[in-house]
C-alpha positions in Angstrom: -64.4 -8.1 -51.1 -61.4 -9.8 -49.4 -58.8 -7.2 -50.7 -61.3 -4.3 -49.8 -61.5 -5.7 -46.1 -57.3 -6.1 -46.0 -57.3 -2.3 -47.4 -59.8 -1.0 -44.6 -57.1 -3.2 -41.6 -53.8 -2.1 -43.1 -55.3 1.9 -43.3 -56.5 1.1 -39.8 -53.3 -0.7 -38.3 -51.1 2.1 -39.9 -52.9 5.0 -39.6 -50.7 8.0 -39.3 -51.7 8.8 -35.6 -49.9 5.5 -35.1 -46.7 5.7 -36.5 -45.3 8.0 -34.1 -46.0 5.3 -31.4 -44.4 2.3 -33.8 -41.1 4.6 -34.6 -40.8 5.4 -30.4 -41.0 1.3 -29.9 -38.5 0.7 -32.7 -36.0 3.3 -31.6 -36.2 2.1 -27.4 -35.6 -1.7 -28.8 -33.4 -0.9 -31.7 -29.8 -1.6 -30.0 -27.7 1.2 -31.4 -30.0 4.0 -29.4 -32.2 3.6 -26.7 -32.2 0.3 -25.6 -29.1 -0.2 -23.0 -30.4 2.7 -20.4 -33.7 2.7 -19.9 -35.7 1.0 -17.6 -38.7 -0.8 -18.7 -41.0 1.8 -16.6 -39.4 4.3 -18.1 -40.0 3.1 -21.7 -43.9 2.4 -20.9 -43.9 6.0 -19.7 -42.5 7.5 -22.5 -44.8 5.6 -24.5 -47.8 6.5 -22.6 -46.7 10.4 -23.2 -46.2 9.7 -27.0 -49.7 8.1 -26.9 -51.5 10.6 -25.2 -50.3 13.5 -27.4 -50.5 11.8 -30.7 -52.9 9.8 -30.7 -55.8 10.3 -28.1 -55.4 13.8 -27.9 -56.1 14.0 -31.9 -58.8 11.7 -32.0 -60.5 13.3 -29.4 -60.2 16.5 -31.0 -61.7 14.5 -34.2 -64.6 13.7 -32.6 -65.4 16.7 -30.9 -65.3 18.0 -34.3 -67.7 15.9 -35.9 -70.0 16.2 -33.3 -70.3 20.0 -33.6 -70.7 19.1 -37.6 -67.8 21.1 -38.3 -67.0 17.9 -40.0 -69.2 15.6 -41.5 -67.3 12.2 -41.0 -64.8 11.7 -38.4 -63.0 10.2 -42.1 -62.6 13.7 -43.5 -63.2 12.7 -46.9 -62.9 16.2 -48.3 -60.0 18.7 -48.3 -62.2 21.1 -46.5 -62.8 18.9 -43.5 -59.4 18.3 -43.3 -57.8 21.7 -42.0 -59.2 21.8 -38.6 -57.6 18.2 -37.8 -54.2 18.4 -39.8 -54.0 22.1 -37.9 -54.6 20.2 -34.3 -52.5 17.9 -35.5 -49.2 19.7 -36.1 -49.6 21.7 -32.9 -50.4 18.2 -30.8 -46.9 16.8 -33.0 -45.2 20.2 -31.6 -46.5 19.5 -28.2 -44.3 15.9 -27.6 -41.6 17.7 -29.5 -41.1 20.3 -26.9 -42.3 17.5 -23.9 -39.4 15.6 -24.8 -36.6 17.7 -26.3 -35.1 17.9 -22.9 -34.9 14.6 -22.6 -31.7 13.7 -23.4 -32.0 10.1 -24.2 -35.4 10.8 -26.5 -33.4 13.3 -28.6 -33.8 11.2 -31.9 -37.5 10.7 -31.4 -38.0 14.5 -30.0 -36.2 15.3 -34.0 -38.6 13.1 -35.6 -41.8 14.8 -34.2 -40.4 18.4 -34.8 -40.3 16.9 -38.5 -43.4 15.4 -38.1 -45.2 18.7 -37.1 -43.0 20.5 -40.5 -45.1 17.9 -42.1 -48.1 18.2 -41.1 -48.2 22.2 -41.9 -47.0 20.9 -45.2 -49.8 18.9 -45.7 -51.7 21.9 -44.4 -50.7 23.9 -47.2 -51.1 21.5 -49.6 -54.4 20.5 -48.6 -55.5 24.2 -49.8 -54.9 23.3 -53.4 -55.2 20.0 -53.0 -55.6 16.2 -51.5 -52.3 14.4 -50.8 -52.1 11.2 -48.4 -51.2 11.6 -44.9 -51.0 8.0 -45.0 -48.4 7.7 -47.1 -46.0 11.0 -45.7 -46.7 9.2 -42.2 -44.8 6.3 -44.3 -42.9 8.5 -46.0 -41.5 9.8 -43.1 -40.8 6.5 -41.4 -38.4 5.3 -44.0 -37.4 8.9 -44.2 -36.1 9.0 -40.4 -33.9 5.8 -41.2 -32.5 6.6 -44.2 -31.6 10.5 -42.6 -29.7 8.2 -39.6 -27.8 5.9 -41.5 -27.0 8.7 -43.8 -25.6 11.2 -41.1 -24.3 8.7 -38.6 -22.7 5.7 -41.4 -25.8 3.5 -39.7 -26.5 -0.3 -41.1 -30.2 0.6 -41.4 -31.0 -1.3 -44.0 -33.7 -3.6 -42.6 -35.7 -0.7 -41.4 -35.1 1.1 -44.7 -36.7 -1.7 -46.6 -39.1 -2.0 -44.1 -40.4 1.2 -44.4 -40.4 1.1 -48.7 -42.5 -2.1 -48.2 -45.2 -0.7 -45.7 -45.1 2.6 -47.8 -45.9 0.0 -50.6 -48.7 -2.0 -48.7 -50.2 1.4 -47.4 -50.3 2.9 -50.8 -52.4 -0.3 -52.3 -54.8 0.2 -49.3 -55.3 3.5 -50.0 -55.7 3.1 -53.2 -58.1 0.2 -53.2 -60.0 2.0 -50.8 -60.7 4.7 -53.6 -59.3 7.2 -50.8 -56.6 8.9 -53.3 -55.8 9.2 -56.7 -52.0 7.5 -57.7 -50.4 11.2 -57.7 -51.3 11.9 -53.9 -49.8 8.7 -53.0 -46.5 9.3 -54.7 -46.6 12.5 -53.5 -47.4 12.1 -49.9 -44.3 9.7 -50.0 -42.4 11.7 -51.3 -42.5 14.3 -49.5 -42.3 12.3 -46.1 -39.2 10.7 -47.6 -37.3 14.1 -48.2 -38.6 16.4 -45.6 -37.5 13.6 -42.8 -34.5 13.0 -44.4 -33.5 16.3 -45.3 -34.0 17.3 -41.5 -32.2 14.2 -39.7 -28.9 14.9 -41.8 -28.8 18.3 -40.5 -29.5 17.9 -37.2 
């Protein structure tokens, strides 16, 4: 009982609509980028922004969704329910990339959602054939991002590298212990965060 209740708060607390928001708040306190030029207004407005679009917009969208009963749970247990959402989704991820691509000091952060949205229509596709965890390419693409950095720029990322293996690692046993996937669409969803978000960084 005690592990199925830490499953449901670690799925909850790093819900893919969220990660966006954590990477932004790494990157504008993480010394090497952000961190020395920006006011503290303009961090919490950037934030708000990143917020808006990929998080309230989404869920809203969500729940609009279920209450038409286009889908059944607001979960989206099935890989039917979950092409109206992951669609929304991709377009809402494209939507802060092009808010913020002029924005010369969010230029990381405007990368990382234009390989966010390449996810998501990923997971699009996949979800045709089959299931895979957005939870874990949201991870996926969190260690991804740091790993594609210290790759192409000769970063000591290291912490944040780890960090992200270990909460793809916690994520992956809530999921699983939630009986939300099947071991394959965790690996997979990992993996696929790791190299698409990698893949892109170093050849930006």
């Amino acid at each position: 009982m005690i592990e199925t209740k830490l499953a449901r708060m670690i799925s909850y607390v790093f819900h893919p609509l969220l990660i966006p928001t954590y990477i932004l708040l790494m990157l504008l306190n993480i010394d090497t980028f952000l961190s020395f030029a920006l006011p503290l207004s303009y961090k919490a407005a950037l934030t708000g922004v990143v917020l808006l679009t990929t998080l309230m917009f989404p869920l809203f969208l969500t729940w609009m969704l279920f209450r038409l009963n286009i889908i059944s749970s607001i979960f989206m247990t099935t890989r039917e329910e979950r092409i109206y959402p992951i669609l929304a989704l991709s377009v809402f991820y494209y939507l802060t990339y092009f808010l913020l691509r002029g924005i010369h000091i969010s230029t990381i952060f405007s990368y990382y959602m234009l390989g966010a949205t390449l996810l998501a229509i990923i997971a699009l596709m996949v979800n045709f054939y089959r299931k895979i965890s957005l939870h874990m390419i949201a991870a996926g693409s969190f260690t991804g991002l740091f790993l594609g950095l210290a790759l192409k720029f000769g970063l000591q990322l290291n912490t944040e590298i780890i960090a992200g293996i270990l909460l793809a690692g916690m994520i992956g046993f809530a999921r699983l212990k939630s009986d939300s996937h099947q071991p394959a669409e965790i690996y997979a969803g990992f993996g696929v965060g790791v190299v698409v978000m990698t893949v892109l960084i170093t050849l930006i």
